[in-house]
Steps between C-alpha positions, in 0.01 A plus 500: 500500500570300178845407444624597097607188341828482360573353146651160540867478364516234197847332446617616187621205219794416394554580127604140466276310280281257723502239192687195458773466220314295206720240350459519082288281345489321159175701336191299518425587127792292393450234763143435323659529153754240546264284715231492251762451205612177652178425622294514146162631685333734700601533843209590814621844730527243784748247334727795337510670869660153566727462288616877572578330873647254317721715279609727812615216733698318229684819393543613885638104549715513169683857610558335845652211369690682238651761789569203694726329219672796455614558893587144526711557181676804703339756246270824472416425174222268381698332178250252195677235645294507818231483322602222311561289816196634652276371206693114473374510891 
């Protein structure tokens, strides 16, 4: 005698999104239009994708610094002044 075959039971999903927070992002369209103001000349794909690396690790580095300034300076608040002192470093 053959045996029916049950339907296996599937876990159902969370309705949690599976995807990772993105962090914003300066636009690539004006990273290229400052980039090849300042640089006078076409740019290759390869050499702007570097320079969007670039871009991304100096701004991630910069707010770092700038939130770090601001704790050691007892605040919540990232003030010009920070930047100021920032920049002279």
């Amino acid at each position: 005698p053959l045996k029916l075959l049950q339907p296996k039971t599937v876990p159902k999903r969370l309705r949690t999104s599976q995807k990772k927070p993105r962090e914003p992002q300066v636009p690539r369209s004006l990273i290229k239009e400052i980039f090849r103001h300042f640089a006078k000349m076409s740019v290759t794909r390869d050499a702007l994708q570097i320079v969007e690396k670039c871009s991304e690790r100096y701004f991630k580095q910069l707010s770092n610094d700038l939130e770090a300034y601001s704790q050691h300076a007892g605040r919540k608040t990232v003030e010009a002044a920070d930047l100021e002192v920032l920049m002279r470093r």
